[in-house]
N, C-alpha and C positions, 0 to 999 in steps of 0.2 A: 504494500500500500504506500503509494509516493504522501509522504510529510509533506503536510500544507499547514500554513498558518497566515488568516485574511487580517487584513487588518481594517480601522471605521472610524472614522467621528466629524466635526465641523464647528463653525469660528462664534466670532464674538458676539458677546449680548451687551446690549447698555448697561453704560459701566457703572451709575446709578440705581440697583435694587433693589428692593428690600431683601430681609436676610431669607433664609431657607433652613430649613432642618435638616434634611436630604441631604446630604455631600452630594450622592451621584444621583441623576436619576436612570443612568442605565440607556438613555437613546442617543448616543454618540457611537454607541457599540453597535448598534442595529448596519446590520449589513444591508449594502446598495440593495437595491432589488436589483434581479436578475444576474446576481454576480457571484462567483463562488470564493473561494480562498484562494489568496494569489503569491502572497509573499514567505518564500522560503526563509526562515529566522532560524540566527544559531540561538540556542537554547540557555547560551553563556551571557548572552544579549538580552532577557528574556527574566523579570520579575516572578516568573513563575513556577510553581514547582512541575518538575517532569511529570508526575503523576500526574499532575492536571492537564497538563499538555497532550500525552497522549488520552484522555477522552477527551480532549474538546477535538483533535484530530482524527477521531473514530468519529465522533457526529459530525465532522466537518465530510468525509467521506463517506456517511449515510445518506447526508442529504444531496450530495450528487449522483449517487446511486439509484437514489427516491425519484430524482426529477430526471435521469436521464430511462428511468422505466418509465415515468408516464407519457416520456417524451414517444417510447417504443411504441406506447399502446396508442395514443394517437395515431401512429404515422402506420399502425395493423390496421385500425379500425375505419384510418379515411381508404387505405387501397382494399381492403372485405366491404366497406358499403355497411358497416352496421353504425348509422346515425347516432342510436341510441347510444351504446356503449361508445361511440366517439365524442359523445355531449358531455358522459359522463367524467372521461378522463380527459379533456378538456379543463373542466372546471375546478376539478380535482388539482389541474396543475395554475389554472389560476391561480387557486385559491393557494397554495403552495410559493407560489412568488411574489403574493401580496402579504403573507403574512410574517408577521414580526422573529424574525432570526439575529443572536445575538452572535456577536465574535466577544468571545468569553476570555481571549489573550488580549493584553493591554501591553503594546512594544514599550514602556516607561523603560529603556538601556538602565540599565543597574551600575555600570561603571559614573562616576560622581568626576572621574581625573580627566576625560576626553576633551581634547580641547580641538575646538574648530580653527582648524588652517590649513588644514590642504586644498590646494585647489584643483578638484576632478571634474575633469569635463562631463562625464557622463552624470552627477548628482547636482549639477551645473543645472544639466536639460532636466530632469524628473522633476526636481526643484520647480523648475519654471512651466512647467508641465503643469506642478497641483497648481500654482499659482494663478494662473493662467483660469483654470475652471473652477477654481473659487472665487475669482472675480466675477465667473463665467454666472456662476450657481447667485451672485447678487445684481440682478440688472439695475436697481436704483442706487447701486453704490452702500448698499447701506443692508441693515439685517432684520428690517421690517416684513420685507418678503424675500424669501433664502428658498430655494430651490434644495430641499433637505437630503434627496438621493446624489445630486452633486455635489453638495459637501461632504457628503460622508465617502464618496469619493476620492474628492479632492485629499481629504481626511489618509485614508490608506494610501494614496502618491506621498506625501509628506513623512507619512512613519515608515515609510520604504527608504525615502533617504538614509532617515538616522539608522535602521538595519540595515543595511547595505552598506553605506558609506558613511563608519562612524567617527571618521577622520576629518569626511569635510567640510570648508570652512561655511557650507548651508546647514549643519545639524542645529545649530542655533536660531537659524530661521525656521527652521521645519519644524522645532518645537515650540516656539512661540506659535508661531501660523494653528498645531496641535493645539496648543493652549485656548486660544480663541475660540476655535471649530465646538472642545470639549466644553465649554463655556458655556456656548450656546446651547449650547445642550439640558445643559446646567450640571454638566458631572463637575461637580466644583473640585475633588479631591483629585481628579487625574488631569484633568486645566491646571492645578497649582504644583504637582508634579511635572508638568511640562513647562510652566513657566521658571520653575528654579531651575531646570537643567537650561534653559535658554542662556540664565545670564553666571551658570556655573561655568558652562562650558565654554561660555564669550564673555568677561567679565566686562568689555567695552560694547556688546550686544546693540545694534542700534534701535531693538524696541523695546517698549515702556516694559518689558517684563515684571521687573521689579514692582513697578507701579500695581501692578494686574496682580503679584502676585498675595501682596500686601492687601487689595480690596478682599481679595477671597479668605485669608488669614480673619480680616476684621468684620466683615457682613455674612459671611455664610459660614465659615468656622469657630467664631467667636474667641479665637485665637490672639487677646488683645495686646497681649506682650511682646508674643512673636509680630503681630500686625504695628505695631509701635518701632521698632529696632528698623522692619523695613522698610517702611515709608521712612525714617531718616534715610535709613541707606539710598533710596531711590531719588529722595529729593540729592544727596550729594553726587549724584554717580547723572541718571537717568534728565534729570531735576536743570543740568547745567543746557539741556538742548531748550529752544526757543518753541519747538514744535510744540514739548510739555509741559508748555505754560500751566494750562488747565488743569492737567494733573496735577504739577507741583502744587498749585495751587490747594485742589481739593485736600491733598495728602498732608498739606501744611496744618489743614482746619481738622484732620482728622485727628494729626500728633498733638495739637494742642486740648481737641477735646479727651483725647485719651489718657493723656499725660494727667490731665482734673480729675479724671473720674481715680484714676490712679491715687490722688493725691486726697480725696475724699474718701476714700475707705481706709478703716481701721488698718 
């Protein structure tokens, strides 16, 4: 049985929410429709224990086995002429690629020392590839209306780089871009695992990572100490571009009201 592991998710939500209980909600995982598991990952690469690996890769190879039978039984039942039983296994497979399948492997690289700087032509183009159809998946520019089967797309092009090419100087990118995608989602806890590795692995990173990484620490984790330490950091680091004004901004009013709340309890 050839080893597969798909990978899934999509980008950013406004960056103003209220908070959540939920770390994840679990639909960043949901695979494209119509798509199987594509990305071969070494296992060393790979947050998860092998045990779990191979059954999520025994149901990853069920459910191509599932869908290339009803594929048989269609293409029996349109050359025999039996309508009926072609209606049935028809629908059967609709309803098979409509429905909700999870990729149950989260690529989050495990190595914390990887630093981005090589420059590979070939992680270069995939790179530019997810980019490309996550722009694709937003036609107003914006994440009001997201085209969700190509983000979650776009989603597995991006965690292809950082498995594939954990060297290159896009794994930085690819996990921040990850970070957003998982966001919107609202998996907050695998968005704040890909935004640390963004500005671990690129300490000069040119996106707000820190910033994003810090909102989710402080509005959906509740995590107010750690959300405190990184919005300093982000204002010194992220804080000096002109683009994050806003940000710094916001992260200013957040350090200040945290810092009170801090200073009001016993």
């Amino acid at each position: 049985m050839a080893k597969r592991i798909c990978t899934v998710i999509i980008i950013v939500s406004l960056y103003f929410l209220p908070g959540c209980q939920n770390p994840n909600s679990g639909t960043s995982r949901m695979l494209p429709h119509r798509t199987m598991p594509s990305i071969g990952t070494s296992r060393a690469l790979i947050l998860t224990p092998a045990g779990e690996i191979d059954i999520v890769e025994d149901v990853a190879a069920s459910r191509q086995a599932y869908r290339e039978g009803l594929e048989m039984l269609v293409r029996y039942y349109t050359k025999t002429g039996n309508n009926h039983k072609l209606d049935w296994a028809k629908r059967e497979l609709h309803d098979l690629n409509v429905m909700p399948q999870y990729n149950y492997i989260v690529p989050v690289v495990a190595s914390k020392d990887f630093r981005a700087t090589a420059m590979i032509p070939d992680a270069d183009l995939l790179y530019e590839d997810a980019r490309l159809q996550k722009e694709g998946a937003e036609p107003l520019g914006a994440t009001v209306f997201v085209d969700k089967n190509a983000y979650r797309m776009a989603l597995r092009k991006f965690e292809d780089v950082i498995v594939k090419y954990p060297t290159s100087d896009k794994i930085d990118d690819s996990a921040y871009m990850s970070g957003e995608i998982s966001e919107y989602f609202k998996d907050y806890s695998i968005a704040l695992d890909y935004y640390q590795r963004a500005y671990t692995w690129d300490p000069d990173t040119p996106h707000p990572a820190r910033f994003k990484a810090a909102r989710i620490l402080d509005k959906y984790m509740h995590r107010n100490a750690e959300a405190l330490e990184l919005y300093k950091k982000a204002v010194e680091t992220e804080g000096r571009y002109d683009k994050y004004r806003e940000l710094k901004t916001a992260a200013e009013e957040r350090i200040n009201a945290l810092q009170k709340t801090g200073e009001s309890q016993p």
